[in-house]
Jmol script that loads the backbone (N, CA, C; Angstrom):
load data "model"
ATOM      1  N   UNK A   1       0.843  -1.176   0.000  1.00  0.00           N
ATOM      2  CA  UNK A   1       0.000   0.000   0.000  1.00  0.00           C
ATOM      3  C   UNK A   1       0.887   1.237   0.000  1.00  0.00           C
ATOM      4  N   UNK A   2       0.462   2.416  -0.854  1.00  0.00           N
ATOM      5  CA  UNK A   2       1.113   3.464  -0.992  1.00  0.00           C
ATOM      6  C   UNK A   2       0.419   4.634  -0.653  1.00  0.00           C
ATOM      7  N   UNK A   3       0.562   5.027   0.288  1.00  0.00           N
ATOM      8  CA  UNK A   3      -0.139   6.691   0.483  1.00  0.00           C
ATOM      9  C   UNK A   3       0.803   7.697   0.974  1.00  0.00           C
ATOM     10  N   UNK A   4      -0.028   9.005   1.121  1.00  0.00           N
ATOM     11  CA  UNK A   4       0.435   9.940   1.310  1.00  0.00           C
ATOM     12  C   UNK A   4       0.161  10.695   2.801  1.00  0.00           C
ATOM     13  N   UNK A   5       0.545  11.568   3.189  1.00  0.00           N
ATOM     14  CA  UNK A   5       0.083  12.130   5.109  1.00  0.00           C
ATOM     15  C   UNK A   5       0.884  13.511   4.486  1.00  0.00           C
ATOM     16  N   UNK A   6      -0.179  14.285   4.564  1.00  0.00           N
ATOM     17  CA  UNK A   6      -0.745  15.978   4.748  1.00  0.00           C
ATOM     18  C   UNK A   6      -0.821  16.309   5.659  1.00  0.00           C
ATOM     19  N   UNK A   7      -0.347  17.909   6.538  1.00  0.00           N
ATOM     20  CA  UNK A   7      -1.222  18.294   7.607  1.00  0.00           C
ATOM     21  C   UNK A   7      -1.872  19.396   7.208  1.00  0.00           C
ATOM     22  N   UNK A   8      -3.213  19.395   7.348  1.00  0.00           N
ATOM     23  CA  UNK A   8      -4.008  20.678   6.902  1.00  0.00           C
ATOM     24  C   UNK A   8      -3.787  21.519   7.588  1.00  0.00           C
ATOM     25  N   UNK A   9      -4.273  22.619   7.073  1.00  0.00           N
ATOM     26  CA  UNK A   9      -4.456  23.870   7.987  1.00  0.00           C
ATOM     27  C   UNK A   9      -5.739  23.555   8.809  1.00  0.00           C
ATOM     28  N   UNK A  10      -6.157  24.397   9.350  1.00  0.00           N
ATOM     29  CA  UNK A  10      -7.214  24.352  10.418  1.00  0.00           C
ATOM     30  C   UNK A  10      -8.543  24.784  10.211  1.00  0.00           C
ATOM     31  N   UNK A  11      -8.495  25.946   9.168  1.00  0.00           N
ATOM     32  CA  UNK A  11      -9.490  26.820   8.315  1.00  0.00           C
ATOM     33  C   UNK A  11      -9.942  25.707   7.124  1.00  0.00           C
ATOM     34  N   UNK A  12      -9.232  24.899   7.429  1.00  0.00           N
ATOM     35  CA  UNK A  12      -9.730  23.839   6.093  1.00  0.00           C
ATOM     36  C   UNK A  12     -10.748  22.737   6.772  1.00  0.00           C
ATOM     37  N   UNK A  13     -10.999  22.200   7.536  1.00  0.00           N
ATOM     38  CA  UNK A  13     -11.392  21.043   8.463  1.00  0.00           C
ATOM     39  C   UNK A  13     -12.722  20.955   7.802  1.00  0.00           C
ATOM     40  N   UNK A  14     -13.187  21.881   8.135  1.00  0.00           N
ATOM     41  CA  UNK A  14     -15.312  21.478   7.691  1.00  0.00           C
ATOM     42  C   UNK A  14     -15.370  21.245   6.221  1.00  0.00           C
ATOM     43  N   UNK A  15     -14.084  21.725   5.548  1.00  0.00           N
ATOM     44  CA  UNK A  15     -13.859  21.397   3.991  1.00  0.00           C
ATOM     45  C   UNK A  15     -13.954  19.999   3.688  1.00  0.00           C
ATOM     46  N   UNK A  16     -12.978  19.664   4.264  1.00  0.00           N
ATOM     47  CA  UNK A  16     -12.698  18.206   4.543  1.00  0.00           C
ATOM     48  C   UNK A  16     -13.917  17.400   4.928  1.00  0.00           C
ATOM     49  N   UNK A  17     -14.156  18.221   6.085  1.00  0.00           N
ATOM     50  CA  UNK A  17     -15.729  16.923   6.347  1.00  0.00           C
ATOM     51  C   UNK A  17     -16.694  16.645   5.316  1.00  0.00           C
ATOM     52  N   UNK A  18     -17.289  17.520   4.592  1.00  0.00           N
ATOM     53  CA  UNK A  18     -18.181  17.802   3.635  1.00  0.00           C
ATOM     54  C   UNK A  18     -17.777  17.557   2.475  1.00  0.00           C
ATOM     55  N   UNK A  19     -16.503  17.456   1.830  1.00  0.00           N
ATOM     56  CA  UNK A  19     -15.991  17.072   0.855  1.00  0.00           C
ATOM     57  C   UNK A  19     -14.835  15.968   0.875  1.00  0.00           C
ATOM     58  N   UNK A  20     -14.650  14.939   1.171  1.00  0.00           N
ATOM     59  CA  UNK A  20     -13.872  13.703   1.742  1.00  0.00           C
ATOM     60  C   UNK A  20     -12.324  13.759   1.163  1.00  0.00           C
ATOM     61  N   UNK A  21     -12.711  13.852  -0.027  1.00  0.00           N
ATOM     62  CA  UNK A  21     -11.699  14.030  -1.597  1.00  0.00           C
ATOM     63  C   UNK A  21     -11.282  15.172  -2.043  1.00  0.00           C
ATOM     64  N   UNK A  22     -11.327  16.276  -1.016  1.00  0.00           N
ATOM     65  CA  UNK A  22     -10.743  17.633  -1.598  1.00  0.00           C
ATOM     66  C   UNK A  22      -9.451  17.196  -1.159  1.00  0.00           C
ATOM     67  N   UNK A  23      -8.682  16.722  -0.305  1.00  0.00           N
ATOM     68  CA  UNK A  23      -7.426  16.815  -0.377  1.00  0.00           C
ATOM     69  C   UNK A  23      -6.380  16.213  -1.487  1.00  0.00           C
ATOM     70  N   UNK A  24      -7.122  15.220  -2.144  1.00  0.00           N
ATOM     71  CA  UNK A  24      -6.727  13.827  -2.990  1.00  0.00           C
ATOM     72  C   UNK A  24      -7.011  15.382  -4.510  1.00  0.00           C
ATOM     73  N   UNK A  25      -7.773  16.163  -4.477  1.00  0.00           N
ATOM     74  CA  UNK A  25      -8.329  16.905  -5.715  1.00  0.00           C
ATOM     75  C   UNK A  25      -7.046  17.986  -5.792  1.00  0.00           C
ATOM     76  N   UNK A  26      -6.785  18.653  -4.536  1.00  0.00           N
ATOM     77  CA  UNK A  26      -6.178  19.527  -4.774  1.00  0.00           C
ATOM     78  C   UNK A  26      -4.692  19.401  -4.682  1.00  0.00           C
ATOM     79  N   UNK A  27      -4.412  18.371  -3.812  1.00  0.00           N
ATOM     80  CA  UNK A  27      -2.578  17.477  -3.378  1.00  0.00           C
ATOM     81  C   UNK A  27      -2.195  17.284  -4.724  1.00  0.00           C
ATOM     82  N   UNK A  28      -1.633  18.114  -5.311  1.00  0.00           N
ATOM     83  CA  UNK A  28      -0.967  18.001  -6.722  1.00  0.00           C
ATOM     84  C   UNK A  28       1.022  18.172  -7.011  1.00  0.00           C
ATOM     85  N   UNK A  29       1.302  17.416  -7.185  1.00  0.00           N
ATOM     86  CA  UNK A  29       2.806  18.068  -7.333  1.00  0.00           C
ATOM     87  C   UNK A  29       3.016  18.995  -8.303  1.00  0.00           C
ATOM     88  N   UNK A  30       3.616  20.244  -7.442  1.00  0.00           N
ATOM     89  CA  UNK A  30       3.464  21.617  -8.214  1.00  0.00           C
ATOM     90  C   UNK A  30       4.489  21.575  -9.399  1.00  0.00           C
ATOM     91  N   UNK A  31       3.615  21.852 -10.375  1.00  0.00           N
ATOM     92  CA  UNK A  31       3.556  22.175 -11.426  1.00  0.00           C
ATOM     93  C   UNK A  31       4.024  23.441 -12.043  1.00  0.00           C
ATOM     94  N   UNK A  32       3.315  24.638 -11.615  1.00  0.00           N
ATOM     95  CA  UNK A  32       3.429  26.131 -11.999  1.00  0.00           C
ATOM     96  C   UNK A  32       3.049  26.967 -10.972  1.00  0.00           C
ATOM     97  N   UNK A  33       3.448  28.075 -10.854  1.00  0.00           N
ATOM     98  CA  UNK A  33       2.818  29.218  -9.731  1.00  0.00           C
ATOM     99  C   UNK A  33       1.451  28.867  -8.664  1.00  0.00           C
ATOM    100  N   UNK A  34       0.586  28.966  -9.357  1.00  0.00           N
ATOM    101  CA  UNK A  34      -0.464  28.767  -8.939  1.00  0.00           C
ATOM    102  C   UNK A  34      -0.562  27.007  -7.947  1.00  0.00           C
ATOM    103  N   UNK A  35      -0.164  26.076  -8.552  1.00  0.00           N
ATOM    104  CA  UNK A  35      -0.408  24.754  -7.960  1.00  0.00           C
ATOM    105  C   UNK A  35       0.641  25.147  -6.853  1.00  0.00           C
ATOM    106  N   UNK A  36       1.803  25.921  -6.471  1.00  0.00           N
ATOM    107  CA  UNK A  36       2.301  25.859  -5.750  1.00  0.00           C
ATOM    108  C   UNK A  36       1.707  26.652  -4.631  1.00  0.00           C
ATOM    109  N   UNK A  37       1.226  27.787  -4.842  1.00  0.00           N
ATOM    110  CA  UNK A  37       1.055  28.853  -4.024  1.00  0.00           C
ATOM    111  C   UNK A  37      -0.550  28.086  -3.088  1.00  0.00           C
ATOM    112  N   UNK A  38      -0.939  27.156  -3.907  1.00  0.00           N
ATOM    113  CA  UNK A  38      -1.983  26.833  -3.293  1.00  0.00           C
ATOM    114  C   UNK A  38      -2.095  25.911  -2.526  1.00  0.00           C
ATOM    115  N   UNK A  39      -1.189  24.838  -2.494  1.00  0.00           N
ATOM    116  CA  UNK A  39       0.131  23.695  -1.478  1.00  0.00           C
ATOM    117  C   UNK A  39       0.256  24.388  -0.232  1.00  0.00           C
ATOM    118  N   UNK A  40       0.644  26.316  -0.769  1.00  0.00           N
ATOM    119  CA  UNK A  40       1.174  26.742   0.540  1.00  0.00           C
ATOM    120  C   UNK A  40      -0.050  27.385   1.343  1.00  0.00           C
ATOM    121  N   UNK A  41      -1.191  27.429   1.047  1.00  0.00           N
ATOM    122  CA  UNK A  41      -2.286  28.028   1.499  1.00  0.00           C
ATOM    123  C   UNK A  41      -3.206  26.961   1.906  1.00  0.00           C
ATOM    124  N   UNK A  42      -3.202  25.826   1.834  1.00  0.00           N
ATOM    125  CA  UNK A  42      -3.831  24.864   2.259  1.00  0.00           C
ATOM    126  C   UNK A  42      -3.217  23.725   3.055  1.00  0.00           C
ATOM    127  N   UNK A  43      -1.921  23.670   3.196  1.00  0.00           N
ATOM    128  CA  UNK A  43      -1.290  22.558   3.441  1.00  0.00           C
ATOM    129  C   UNK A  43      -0.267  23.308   4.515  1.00  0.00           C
ATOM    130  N   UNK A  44       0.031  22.979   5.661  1.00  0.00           N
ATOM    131  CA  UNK A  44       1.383  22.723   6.702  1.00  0.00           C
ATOM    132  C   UNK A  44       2.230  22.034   6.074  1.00  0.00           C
ATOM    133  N   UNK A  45       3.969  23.188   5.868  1.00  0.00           N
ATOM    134  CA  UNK A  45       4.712  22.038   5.873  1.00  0.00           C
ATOM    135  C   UNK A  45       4.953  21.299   7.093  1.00  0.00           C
ATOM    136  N   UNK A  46       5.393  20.014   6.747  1.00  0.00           N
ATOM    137  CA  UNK A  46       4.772  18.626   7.452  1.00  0.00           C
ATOM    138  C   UNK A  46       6.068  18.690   8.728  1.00  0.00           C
ATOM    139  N   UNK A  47       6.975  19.325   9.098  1.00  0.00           N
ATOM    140  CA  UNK A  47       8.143  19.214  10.446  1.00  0.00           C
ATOM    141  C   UNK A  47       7.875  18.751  10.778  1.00  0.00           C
ATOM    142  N   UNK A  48       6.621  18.827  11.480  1.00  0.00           N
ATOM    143  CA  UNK A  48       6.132  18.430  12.860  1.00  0.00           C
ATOM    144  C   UNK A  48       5.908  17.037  13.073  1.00  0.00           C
ATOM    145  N   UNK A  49       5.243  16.430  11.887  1.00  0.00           N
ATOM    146  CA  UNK A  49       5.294  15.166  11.918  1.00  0.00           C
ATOM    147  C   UNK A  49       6.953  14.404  11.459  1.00  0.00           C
ATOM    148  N   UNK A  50       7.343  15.102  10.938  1.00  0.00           N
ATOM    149  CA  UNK A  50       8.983  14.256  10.324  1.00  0.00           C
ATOM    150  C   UNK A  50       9.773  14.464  12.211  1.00  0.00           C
ATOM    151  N   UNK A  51      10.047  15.347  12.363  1.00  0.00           N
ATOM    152  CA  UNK A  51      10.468  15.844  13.901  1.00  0.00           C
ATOM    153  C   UNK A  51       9.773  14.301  14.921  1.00  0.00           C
ATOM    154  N   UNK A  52       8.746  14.370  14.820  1.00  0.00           N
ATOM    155  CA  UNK A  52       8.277  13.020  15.975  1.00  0.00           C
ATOM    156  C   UNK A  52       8.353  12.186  15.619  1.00  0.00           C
ATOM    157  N   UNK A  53       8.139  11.386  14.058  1.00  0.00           N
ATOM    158  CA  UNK A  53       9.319  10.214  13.546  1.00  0.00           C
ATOM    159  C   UNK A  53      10.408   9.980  13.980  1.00  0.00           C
ATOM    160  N   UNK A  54      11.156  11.205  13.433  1.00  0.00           N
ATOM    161  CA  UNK A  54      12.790  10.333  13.383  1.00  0.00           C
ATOM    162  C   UNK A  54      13.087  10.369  15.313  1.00  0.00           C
ATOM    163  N   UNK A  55      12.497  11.287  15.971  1.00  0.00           N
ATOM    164  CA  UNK A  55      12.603  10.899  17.000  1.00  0.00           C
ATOM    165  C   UNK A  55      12.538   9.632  17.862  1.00  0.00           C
ATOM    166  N   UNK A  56      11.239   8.761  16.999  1.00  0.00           N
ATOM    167  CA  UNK A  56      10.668   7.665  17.520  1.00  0.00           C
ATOM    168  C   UNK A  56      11.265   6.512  16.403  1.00  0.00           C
ATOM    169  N   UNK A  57      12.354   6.931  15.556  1.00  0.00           N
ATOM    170  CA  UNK A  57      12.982   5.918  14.725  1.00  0.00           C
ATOM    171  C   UNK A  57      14.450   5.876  15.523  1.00  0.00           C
ATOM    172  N   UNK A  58      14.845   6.928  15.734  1.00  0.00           N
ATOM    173  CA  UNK A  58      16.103   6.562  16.442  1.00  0.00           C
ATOM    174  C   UNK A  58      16.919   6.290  17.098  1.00  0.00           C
ATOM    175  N   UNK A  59      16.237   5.251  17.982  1.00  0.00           N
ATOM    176  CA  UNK A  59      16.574   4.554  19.189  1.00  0.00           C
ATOM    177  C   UNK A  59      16.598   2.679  18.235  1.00  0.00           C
ATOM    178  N   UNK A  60      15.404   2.214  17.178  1.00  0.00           N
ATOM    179  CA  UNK A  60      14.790   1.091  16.645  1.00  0.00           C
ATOM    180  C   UNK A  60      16.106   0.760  16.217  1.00  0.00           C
ATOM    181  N   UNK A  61      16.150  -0.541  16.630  1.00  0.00           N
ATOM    182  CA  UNK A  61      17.104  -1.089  15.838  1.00  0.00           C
ATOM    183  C   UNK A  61      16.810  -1.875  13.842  1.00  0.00           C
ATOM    184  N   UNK A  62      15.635  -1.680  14.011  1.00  0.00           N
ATOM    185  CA  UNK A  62      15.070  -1.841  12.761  1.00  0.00           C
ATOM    186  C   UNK A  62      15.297  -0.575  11.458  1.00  0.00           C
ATOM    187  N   UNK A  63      15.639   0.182  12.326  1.00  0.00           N
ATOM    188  CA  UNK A  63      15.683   1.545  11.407  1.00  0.00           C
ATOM    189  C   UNK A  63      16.882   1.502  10.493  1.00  0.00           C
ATOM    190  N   UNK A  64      17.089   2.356   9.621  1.00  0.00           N
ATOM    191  CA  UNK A  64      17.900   2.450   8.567  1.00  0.00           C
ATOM    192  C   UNK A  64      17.519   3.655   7.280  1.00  0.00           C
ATOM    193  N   UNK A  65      18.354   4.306   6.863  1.00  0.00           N
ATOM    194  CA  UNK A  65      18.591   5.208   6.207  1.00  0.00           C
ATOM    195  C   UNK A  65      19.696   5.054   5.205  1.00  0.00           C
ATOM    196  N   UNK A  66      18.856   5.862   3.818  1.00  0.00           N
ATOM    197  CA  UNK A  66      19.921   5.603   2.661  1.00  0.00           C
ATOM    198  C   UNK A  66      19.211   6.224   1.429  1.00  0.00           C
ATOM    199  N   UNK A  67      19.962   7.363   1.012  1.00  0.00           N
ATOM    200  CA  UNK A  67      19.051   8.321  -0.284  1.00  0.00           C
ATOM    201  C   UNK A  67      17.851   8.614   0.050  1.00  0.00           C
ATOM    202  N   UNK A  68      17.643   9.181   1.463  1.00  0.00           N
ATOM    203  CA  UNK A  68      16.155  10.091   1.310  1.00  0.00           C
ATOM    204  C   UNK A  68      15.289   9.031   1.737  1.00  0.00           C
ATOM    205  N   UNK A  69      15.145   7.889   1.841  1.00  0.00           N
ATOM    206  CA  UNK A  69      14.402   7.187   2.060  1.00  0.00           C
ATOM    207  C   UNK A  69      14.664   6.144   3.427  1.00  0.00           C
ATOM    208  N   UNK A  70      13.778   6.496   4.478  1.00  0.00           N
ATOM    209  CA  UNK A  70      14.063   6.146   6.042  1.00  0.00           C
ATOM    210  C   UNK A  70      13.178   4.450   6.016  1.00  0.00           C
ATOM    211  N   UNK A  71      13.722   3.682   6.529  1.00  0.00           N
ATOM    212  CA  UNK A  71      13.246   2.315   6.106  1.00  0.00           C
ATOM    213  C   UNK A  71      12.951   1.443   7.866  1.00  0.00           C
ATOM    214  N   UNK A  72      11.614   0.527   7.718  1.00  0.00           N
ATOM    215  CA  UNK A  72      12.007   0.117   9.023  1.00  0.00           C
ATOM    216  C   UNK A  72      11.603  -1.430   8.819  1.00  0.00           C
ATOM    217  N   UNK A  73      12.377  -2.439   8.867  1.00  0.00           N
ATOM    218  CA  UNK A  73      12.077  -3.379   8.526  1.00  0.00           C
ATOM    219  C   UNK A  73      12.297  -4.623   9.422  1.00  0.00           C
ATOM    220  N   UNK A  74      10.720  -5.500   9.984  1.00  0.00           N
ATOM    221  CA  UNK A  74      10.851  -6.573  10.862  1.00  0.00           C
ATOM    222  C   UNK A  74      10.983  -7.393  10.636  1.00  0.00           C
ATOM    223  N   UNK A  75      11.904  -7.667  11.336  1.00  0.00           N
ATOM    224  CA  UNK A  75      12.815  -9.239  11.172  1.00  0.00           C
ATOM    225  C   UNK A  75      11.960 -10.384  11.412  1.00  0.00           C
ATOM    226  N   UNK A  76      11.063 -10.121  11.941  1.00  0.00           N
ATOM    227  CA  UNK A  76       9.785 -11.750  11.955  1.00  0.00           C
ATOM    228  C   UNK A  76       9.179 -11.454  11.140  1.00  0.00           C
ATOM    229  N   UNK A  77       8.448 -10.962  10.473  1.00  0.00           N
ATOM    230  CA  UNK A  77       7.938 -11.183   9.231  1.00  0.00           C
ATOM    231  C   UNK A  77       8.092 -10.343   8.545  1.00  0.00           C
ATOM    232  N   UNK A  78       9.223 -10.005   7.976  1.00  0.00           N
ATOM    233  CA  UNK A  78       9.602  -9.119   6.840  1.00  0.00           C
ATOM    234  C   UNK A  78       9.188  -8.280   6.056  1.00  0.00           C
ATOM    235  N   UNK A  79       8.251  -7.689   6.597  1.00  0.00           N
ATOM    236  CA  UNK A  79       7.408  -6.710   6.275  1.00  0.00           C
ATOM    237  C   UNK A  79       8.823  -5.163   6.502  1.00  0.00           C
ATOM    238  N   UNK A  80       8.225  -4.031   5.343  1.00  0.00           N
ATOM    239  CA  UNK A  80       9.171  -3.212   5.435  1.00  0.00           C
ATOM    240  C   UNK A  80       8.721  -1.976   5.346  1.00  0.00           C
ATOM    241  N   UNK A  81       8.968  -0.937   5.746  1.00  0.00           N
ATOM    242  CA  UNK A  81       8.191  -0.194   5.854  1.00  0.00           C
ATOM    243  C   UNK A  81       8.842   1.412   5.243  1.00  0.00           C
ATOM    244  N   UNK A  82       8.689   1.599   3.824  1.00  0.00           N
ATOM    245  CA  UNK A  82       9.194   2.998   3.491  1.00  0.00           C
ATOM    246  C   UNK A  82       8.935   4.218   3.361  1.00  0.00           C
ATOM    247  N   UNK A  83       9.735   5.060   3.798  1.00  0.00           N
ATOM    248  CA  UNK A  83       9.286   6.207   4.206  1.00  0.00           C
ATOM    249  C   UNK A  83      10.184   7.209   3.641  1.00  0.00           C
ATOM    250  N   UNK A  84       9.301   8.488   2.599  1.00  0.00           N
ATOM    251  CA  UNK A  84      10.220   9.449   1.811  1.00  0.00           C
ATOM    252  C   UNK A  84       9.718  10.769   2.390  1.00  0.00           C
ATOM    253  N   UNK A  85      10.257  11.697   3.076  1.00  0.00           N
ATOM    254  CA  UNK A  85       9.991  13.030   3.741  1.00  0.00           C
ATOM    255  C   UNK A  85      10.124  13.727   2.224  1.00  0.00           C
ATOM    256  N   UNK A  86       8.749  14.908   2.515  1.00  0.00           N
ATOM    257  CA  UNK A  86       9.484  15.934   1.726  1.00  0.00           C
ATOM    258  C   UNK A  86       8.643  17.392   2.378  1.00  0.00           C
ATOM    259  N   UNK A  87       8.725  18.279   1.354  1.00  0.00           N
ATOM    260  CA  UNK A  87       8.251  19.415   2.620  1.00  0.00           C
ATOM    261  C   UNK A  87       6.797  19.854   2.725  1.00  0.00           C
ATOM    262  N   UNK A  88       5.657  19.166   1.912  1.00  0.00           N
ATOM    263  CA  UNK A  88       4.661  19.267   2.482  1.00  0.00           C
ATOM    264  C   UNK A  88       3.941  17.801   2.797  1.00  0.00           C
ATOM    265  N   UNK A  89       4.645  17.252   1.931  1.00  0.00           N
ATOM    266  CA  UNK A  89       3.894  15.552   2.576  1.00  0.00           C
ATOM    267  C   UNK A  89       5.167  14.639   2.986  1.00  0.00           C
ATOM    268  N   UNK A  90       4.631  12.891   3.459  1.00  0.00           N
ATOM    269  CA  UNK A  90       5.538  11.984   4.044  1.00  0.00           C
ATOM    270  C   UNK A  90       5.000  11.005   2.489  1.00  0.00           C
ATOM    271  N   UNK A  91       5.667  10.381   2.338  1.00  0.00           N
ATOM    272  CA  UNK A  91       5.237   9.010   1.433  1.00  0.00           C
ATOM    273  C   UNK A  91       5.765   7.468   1.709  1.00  0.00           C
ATOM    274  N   UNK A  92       3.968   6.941   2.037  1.00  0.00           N
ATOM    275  CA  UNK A  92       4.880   5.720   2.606  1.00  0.00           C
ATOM    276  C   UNK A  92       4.537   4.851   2.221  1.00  0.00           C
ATOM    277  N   UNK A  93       5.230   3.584   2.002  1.00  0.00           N
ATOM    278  CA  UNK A  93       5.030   2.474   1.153  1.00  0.00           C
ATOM    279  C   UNK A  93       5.055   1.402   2.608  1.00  0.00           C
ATOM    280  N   UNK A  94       4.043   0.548   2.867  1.00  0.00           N
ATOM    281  CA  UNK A  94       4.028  -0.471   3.616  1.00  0.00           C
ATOM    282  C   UNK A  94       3.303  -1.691   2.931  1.00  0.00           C
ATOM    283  N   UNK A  95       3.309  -2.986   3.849  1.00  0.00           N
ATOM    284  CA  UNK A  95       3.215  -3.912   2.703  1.00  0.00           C
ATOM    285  C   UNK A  95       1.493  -4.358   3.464  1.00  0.00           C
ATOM    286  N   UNK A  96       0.739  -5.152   2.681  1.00  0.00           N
ATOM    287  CA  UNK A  96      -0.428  -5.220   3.045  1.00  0.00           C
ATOM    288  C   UNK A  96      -1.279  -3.833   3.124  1.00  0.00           C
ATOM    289  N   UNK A  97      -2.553  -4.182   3.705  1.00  0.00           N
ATOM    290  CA  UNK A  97      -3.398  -2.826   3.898  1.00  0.00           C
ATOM    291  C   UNK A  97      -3.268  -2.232   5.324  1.00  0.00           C
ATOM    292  N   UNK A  98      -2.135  -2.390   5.656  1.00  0.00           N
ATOM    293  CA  UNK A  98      -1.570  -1.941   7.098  1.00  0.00           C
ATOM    294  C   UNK A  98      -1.253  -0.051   7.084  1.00  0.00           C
ATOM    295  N   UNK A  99      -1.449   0.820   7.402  1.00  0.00           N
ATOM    296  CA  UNK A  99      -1.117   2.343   7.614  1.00  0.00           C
ATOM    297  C   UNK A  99      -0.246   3.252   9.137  1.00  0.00           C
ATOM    298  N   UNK A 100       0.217   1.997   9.338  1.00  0.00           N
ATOM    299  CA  UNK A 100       0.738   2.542  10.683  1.00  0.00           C
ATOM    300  C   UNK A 100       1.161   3.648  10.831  1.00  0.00           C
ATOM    301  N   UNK A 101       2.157   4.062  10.067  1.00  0.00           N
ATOM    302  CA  UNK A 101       3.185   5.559  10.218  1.00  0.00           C
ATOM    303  C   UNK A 101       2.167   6.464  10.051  1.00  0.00           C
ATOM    304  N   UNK A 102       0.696   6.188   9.424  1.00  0.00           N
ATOM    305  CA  UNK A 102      -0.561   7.745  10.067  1.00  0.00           C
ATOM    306  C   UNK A 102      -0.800   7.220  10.812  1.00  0.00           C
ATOM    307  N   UNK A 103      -1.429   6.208  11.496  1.00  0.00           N
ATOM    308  CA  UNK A 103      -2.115   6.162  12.899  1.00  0.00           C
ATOM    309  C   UNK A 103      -0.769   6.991  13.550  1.00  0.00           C
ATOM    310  N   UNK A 104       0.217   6.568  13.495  1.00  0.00           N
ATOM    311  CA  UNK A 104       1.399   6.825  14.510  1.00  0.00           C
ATOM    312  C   UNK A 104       0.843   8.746  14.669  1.00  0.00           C
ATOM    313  N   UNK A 105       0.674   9.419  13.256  1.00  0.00           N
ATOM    314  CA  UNK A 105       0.659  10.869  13.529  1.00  0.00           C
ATOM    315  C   UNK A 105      -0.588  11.247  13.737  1.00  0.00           C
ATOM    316  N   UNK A 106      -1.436  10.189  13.550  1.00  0.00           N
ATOM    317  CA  UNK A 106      -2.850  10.640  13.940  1.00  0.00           C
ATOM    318  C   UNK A 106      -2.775  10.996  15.347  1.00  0.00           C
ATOM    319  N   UNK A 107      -2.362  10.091  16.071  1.00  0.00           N
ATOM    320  CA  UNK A 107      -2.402  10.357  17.914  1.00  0.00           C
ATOM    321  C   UNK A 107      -1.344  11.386  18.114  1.00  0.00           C
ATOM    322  N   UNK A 108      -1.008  12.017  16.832  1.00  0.00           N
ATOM    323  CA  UNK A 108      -0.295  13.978  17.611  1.00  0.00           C
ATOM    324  C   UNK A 108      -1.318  15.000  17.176  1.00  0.00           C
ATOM    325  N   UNK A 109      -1.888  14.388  16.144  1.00  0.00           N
ATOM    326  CA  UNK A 109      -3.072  15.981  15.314  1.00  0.00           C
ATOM    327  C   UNK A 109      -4.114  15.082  14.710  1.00  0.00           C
ATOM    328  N   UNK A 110      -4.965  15.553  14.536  1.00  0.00           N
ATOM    329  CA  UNK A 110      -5.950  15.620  13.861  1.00  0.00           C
ATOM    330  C   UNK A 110      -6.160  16.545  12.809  1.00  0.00           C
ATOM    331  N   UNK A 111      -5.270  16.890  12.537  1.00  0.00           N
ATOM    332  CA  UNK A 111      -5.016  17.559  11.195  1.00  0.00           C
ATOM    333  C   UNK A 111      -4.419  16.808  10.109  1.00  0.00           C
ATOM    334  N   UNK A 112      -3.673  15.476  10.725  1.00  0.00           N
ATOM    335  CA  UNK A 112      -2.961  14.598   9.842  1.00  0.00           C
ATOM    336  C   UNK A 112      -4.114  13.660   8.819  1.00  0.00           C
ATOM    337  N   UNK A 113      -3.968  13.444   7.179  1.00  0.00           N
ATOM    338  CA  UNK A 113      -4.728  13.432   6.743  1.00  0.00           C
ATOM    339  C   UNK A 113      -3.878  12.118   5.335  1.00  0.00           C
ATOM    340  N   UNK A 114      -4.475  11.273   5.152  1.00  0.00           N
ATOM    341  CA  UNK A 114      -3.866  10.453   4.590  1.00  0.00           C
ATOM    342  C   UNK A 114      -4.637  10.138   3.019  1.00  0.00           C
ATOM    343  N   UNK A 115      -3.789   9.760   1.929  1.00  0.00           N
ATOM    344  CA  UNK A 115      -4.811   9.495   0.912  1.00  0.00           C
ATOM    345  C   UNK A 115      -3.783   8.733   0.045  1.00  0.00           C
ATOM    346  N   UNK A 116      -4.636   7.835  -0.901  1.00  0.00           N
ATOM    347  CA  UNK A 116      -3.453   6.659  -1.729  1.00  0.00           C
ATOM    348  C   UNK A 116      -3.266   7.090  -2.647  1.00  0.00           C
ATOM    349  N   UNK A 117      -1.299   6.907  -3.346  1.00  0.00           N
ATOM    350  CA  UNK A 117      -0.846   7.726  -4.180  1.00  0.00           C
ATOM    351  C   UNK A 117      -0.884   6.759  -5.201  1.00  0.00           C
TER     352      UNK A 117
END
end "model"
wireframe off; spacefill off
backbone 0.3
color backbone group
């Protein structure tokens, strides 16, 4: 499974409720002026959540790093778990229909907002 983790702004929320798929409509990789400026008006860049990751990756002995891409992979069942920071979203590749790394940021905000890439 491949998705993505957004943090909205706050002025956006009832957007969200009422429209499920505005984030999936408007989460575009910028393109030109406009797709960018509107990334920055709707979207938190994401620190806050990368900041309480690597915090909670770097003690794991499972953890590992190499080209941008933070990896955590269990040795009993080999499941692996990838993870690409960038500055308004996280992108993470886990195996099955498992989403852990958002639950993980769900229990800091409720602004954290996930959708499949």
């Amino acid at each position: 499974m491949k998705y993505k983790i957004v943090y909205l702004k706050d002025e956006y929320e009832d957007l969200v409720t009422y429209y499920p798929h505005f984030i999936e409509w408007v989460y575009d990789l910028p393109k030109d002026c406009y797709s960018v400026k509107q990334i920055e008006n709707i979207f938190v860049p994401i620190h806050i959540g990368k900041k309480k990751l690597l915090e909670m990756f770097e003690d794991r002995n499972d953890y590992c790093y190499f080209h941008g891409i933070h990896m955590l992979q269990n040795e009993l069942s080999d499941d692996i778990i990838k993870i690409k920071m960038n500055e308004y979203d996280i992108e993470v590749e886990e195996s099955g229909q498992k989403h852990d790394i958002f639950d993980i940021l769900k229990s800091f905000s409720h602004n954290f907002y996930m959708f499949l890439s």
